[in-house]
C-alpha positions as CSV (number, residue, x, y, z in Angstrom):
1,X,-42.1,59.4,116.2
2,X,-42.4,57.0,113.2
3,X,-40.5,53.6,113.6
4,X,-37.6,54.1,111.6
5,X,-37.1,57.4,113.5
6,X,-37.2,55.5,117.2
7,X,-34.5,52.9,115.9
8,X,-32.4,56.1,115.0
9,X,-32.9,57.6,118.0
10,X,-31.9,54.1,119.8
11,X,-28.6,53.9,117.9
12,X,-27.6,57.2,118.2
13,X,-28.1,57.5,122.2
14,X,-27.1,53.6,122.6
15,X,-24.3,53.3,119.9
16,X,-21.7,53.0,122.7
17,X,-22.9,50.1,124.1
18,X,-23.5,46.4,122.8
19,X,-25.5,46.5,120.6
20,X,-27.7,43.5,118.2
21,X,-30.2,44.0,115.7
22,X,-32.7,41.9,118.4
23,X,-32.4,45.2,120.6
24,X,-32.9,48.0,118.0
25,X,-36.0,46.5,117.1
26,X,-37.4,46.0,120.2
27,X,-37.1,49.7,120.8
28,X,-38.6,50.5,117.8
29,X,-41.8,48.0,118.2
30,X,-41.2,45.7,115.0
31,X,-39.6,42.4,114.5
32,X,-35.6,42.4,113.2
33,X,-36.9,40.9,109.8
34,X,-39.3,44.0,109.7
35,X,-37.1,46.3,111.0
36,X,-34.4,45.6,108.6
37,X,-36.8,45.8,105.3
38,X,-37.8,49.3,106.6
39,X,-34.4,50.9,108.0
40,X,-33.0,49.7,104.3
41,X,-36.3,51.4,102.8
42,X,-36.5,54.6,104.7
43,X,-32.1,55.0,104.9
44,X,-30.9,53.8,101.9
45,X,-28.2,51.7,104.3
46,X,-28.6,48.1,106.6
47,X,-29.2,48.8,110.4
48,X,-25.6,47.1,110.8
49,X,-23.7,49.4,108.3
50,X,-25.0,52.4,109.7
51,X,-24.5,51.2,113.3
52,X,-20.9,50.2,112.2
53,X,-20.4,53.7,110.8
54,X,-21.6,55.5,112.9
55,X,-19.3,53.9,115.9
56,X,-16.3,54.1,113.3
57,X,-17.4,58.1,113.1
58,X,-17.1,58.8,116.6
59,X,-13.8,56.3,116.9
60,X,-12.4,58.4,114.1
61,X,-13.4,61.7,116.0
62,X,-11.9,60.6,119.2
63,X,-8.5,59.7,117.2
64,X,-8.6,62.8,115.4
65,X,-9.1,64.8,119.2
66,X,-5.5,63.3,120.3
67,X,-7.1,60.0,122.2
68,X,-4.1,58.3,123.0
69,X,-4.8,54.4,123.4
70,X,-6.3,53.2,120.4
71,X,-7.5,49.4,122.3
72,X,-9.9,51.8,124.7
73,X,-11.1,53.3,121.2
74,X,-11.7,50.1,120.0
75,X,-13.1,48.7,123.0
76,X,-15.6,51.8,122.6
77,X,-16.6,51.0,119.2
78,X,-17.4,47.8,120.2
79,X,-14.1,46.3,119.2
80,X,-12.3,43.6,121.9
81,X,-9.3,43.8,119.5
82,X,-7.2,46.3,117.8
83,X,-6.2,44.1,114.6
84,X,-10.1,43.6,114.3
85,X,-10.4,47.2,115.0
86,X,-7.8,48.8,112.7
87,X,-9.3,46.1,110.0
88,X,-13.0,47.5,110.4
89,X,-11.4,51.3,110.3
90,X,-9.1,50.9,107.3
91,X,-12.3,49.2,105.1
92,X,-14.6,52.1,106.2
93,X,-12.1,55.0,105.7
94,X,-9.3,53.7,103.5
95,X,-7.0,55.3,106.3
96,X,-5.6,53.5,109.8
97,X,-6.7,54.5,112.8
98,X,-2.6,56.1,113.3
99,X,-2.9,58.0,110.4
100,X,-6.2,59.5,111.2
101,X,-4.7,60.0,115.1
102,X,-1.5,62.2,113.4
103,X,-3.4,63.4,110.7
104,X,-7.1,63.7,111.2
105,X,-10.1,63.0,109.6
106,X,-9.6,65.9,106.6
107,X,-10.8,63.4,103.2
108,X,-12.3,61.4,105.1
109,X,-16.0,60.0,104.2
110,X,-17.4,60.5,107.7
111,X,-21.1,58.9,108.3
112,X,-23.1,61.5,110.0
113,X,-26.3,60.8,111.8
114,X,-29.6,60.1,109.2
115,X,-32.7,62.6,109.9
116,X,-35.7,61.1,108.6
117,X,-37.6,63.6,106.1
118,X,-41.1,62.5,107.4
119,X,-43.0,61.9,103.9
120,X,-45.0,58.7,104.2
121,X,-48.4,59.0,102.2
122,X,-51.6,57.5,104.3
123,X,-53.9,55.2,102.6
124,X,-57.5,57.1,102.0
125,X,-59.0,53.8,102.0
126,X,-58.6,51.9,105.3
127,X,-55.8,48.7,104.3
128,X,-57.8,45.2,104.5
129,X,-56.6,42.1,105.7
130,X,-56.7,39.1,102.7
131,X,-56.2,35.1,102.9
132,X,-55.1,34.1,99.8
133,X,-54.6,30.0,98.4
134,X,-50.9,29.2,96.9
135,X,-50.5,30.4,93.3
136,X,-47.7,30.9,90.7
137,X,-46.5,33.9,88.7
138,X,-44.1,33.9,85.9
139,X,-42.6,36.6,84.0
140,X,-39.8,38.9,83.8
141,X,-37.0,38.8,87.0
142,X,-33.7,40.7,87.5
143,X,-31.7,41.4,90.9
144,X,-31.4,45.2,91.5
145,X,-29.0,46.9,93.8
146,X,-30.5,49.6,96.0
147,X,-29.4,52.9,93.0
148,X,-30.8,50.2,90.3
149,X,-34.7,50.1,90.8
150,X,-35.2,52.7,87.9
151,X,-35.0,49.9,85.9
152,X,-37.8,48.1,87.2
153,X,-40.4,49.7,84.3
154,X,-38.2,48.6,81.8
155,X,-39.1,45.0,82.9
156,X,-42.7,45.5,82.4
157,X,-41.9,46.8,79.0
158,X,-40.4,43.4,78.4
159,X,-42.6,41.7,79.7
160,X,-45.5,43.8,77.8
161,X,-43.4,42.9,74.3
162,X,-43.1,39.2,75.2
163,X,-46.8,38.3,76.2
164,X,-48.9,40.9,73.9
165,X,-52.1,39.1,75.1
166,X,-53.6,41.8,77.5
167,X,-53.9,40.2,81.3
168,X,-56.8,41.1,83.3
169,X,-54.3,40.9,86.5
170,X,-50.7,41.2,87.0
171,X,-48.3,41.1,89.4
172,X,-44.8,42.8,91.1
173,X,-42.8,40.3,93.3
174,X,-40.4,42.1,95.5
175,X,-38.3,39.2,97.6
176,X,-34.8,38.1,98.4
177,X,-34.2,41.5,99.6
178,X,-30.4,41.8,101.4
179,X,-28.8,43.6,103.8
180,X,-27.0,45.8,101.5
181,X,-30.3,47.1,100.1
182,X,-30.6,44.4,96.8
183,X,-33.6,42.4,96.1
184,X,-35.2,40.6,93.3
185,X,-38.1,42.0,91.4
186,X,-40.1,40.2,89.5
187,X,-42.6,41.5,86.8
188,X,-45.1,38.6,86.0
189,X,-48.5,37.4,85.2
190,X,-50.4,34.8,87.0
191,X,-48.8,31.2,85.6
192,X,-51.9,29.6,85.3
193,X,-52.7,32.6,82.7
194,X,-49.9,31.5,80.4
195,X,-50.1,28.6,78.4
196,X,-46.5,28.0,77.5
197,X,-43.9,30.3,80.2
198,X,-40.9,30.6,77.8
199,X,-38.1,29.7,79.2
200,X,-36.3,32.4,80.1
201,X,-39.3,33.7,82.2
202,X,-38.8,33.1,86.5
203,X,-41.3,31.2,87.8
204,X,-42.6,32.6,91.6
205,X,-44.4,30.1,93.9
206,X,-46.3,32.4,96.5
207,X,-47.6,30.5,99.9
208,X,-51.0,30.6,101.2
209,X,-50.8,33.1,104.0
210,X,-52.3,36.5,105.2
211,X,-51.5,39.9,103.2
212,X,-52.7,43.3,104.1
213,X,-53.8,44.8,101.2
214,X,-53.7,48.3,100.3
215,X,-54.6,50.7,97.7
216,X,-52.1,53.1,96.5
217,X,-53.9,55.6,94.3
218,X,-51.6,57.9,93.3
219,X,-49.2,58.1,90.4
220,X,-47.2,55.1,90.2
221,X,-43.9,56.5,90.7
222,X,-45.1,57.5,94.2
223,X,-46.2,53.9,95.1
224,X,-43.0,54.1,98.0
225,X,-44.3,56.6,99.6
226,X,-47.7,54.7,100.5
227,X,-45.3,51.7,100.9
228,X,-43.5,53.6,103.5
229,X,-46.4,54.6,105.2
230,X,-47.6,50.9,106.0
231,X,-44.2,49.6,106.8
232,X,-43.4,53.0,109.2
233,X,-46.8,54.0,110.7
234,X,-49.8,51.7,109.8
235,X,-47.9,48.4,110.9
236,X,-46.3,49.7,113.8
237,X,-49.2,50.7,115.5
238,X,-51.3,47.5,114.6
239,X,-51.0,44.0,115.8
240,X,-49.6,42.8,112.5
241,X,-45.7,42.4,112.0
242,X,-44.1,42.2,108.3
243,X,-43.5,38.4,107.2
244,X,-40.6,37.2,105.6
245,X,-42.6,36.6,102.4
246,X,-42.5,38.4,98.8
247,X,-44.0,41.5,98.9
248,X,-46.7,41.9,95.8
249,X,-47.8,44.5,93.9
250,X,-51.5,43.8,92.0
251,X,-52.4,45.7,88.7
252,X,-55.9,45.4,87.6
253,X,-58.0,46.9,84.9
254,X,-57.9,50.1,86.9
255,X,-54.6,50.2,86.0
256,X,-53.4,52.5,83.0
257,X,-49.9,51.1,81.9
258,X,-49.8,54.1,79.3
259,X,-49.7,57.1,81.8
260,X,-48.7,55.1,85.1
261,X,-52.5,56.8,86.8
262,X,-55.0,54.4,88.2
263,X,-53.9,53.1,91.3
264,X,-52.1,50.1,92.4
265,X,-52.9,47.3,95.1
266,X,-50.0,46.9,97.6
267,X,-49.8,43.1,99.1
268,X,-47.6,43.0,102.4
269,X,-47.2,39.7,103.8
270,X,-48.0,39.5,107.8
271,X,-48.5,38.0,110.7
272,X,-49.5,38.9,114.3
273,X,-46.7,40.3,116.7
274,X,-46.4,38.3,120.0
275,X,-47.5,40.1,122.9
């Protein structure tokens, strides 16, 4: 069972007790940094949103099945209140927990349990672990929402318009990423490439530390797939634990831009796990 599918399988047979990100991840190997990245990743939704819905499901259920005392519902869903608990209901389901108790849960936006369509692509090449100095990027940056990530090749396009002068190297710089599935991506070109950054550009200052480099070498749109497979597979099984670093993306003259073929490097900031 791949990671993501062992924190599923946690939350779904442990939901009714207390529960904290700390203890998901544990069960599913990773740290809670690299645990949230991939839940996010894999689910579309935060490990604490679909914990809170999922209890709010079952609360709603219960209500809906004639349970009579809504504080024991409450307490179930982890709830030592029932002004915190009608609160939490009413913002997930627009409805209190009475009305769903007289009326039940018909129009109601129920969260049912996520199955995991097992799709990760496997490196062919073996990843390799790189030690890389500090550097800067610069180029194009915009804050996406989860649904908003088509938009990233549009930034290269800028980019591309902007600084005409072809660039042996470039780089995506994924970071900032949220719990509600936004991040920053960055499309940019090593700084020290660029005489004058125009203004408008974001400047990136990435740390010395260890990535583990891999090489996607598919199609680009597929690149999450491969990205999946590191963060749900490869990782978990190693020694290595995702950092809370930007994630890069390296283009090189393998790269075509024109049909999207070629392959890309994938840079995944990590360090050991403790024993």
């Amino acid at each position: 069972m791949s990671a993501a599918g062992k924190a599923l399988w946690y939350i779904e047979t442990h939901a009714d007790q207390p529960l904290a990100l700390a203890d998901i991840a544990a069960a599913a190997g990773l740290s809670p940094f690299h645990l949230s990245r991939l839940f996010q990743a894999r689910t579309g939704t935060s490990v604490v949103r679909y914990l809170r819905g999922r209890r709010l499901t079952a609360a709603a259920q219960r209500l809906a099945n004639g349970a009579g005392d809504i504080l024991q519902v409450a307490l179930g869903a982890g709830y030592t209140t029932h002004a915190a608990f009608t609160r939490a209901f009413s913002e997930q389901f627009g409805q209190t927990p009475e009305r769903v108790r007289e009326q039940g849960t018909d129009g109601l936006t129920l969260v049912q349990a996520i199955r995991l369509d097992e799709a990760p692509s496997a490196c062919i090449e073996a990843p390799r672990l790189l030690d890389t100095p500090a550097f800067q990027l610069a180029g194009v940056g915009m804050r996406h929402t989860r649904d908003s990530s088509g938009a990233i090749p549009g930034q290269w396009a800028q980019l591309n318009r902007e600084w005409p002068t072809p660039a042996p190297v470039s780089f995506g710089v994924c970071c900032n990423s949220d719990d509600d599935g936004g991040f920053d991506y960055i499309a940019a070109l090593p700084a020290s490439t660029v005489p004058s950054v125009p203004a408008h550009w974001r400047r990136v200052d990435i740390p010395a530390r260890r990535y583990l480099v891999a090489w996607h070498g598919g199609h680009i749109s597929a690149i999450r797939s491969t990205w999946f497979w590191l963060l749900d597979h490869y990782l978990p099984a190693s020694n290595l634990g995702l950092a809370d670093a930007p994630d890069l993306e390296r283009y090189d003259a393998r790269f075509d831009e024109h049909s999207g073929n070629g392959g890309v490097e994938i840079w995944l900031p990590v360090e050991e796990r403790p024993h």
